[in-house]
C-alpha positions in Angstrom: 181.4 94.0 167.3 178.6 91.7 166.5 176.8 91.5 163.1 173.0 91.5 163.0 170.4 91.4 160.6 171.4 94.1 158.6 174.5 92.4 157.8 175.7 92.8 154.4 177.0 89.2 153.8 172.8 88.0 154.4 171.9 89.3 150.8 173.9 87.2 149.3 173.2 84.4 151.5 169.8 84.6 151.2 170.2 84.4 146.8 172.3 81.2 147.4 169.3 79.8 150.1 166.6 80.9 147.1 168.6 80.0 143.6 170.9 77.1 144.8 170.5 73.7 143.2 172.6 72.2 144.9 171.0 71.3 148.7 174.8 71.4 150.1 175.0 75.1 149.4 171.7 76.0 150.0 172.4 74.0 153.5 175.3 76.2 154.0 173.8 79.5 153.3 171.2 78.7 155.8 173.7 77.5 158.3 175.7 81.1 157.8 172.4 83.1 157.8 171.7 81.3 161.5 175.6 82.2 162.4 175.0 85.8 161.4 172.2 86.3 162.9 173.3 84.6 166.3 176.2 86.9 166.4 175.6 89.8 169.3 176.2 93.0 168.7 178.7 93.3 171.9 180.1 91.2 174.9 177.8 92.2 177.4 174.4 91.1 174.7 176.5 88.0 174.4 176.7 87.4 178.2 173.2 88.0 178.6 172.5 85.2 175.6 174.8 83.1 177.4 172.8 83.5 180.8 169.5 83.1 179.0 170.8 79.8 176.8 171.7 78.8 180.2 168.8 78.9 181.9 166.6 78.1 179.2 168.7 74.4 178.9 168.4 73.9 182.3 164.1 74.4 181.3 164.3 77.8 183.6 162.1 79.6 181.7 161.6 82.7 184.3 164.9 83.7 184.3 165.4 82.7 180.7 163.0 85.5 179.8 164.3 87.5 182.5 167.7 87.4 180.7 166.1 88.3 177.8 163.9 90.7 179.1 167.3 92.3 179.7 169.0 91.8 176.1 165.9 93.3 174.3 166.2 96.0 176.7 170.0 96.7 176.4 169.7 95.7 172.6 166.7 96.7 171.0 167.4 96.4 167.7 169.3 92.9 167.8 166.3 90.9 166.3 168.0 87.6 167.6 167.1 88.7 170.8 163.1 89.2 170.1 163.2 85.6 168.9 165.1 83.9 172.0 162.6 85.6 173.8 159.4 84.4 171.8 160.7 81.0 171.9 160.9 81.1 175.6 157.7 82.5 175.7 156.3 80.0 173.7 157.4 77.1 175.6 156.3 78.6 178.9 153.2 78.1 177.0 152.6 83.0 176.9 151.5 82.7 173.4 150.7 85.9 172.9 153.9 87.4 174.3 155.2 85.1 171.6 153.2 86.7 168.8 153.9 89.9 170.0 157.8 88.8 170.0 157.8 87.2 166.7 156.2 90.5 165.2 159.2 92.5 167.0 161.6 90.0 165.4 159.8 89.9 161.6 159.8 94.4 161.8 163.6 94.0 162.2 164.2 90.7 160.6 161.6 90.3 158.0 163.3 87.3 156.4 163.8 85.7 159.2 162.2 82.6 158.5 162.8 80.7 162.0 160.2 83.4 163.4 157.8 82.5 160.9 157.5 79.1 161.4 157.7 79.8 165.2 154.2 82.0 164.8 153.1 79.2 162.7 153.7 76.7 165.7 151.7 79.6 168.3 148.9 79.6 165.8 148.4 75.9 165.9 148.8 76.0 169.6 145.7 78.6 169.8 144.1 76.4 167.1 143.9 78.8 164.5 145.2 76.8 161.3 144.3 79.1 158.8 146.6 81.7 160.4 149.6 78.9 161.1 149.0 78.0 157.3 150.1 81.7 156.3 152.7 81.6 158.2 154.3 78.5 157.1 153.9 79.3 153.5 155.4 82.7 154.3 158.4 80.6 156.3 158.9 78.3 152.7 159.4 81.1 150.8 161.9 82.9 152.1 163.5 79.4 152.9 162.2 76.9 150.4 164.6 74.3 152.1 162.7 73.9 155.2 161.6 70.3 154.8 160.0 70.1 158.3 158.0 73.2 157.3 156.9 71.8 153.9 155.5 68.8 155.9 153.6 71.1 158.4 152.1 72.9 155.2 150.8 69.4 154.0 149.5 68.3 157.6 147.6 71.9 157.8 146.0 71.9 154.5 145.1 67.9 154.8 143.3 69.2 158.1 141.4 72.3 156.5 140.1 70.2 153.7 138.7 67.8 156.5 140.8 64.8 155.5 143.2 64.4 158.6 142.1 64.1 162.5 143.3 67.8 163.9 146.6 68.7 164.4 
């Protein structure tokens, strides 16, 4: 039996990601958050994730999310799932299946960082920077080690206050 994300060992994990001085732990909690929250809850959710990583390396993206359609079907409550399928969804360029994916994820996962700084990436692909700006910050706080985040913050706000050519 898979975990998922109300696993008790994320709690902890998530004090270490927030109070941790030093990076390498901080690096480690996040790593073991990730872990925990790939985990499936059963066999057949992780064949389905295996047929979906499948297909989404090989750039299938229809029957990536077909897979997936699948997963959040059999799995409903397996946030993981929500955000395979959003990313898919944003790379086949359905940005608002995305959203609508990344909300699933956030009302069962609503630490989960990686889907906030996935709606932040949607918003700046419908070219709405106030709203990807939100959703960044929101990503930095519940992981403040999210460098690449950090750096989106900065490009964002330099393009608000008019002193960057848009994003």
């Amino acid at each position: 039996s898979g975990a998922d994300q109300s696993d008790v060992r994320l709690g902890p994990l998530f004090i270490d990601l927030q109070e941790a001085t030093n990076p390498a732990i901080a690096k480690n909690a996040e790593a073991q958050i990730w872990a925990i929250w790939h985990e499936t809850p059963d066999d057949k959710s992780l064949q389905i994730m295996r047929d979906a990583r499948r297909s989404l390396n090989a750039k299938d993206f229809d029957s990536a999310i077909s897979s997936l359609n699948q997963l959040v079907a059999y799995a409903p409550t397996y946030a993981e799932a929500w955000n395979q399928r959003a990313i898919v969804l944003f790379l086949a360029r359905d940005y608002s299946g995305a959203l609508r994916d990344i909300a699933q994820t956030l009302l069962l996962e609503p630490r989960h960082f990686g889907a906030l700084s996935g709606r932040g990436q949607v918003y700046l692909q419908l070219d709405e920077p106030e709203l990807a700006l939100e959703a960044f910050e929101a990503a930095l706080d519940r992981n403040p080690r999210m460098d690449n985040i950090r750096q989106q913050i900065a490009m964002v706000r330099a393009y608000l206050n008019g002193k960057q050519k848009p994003i």
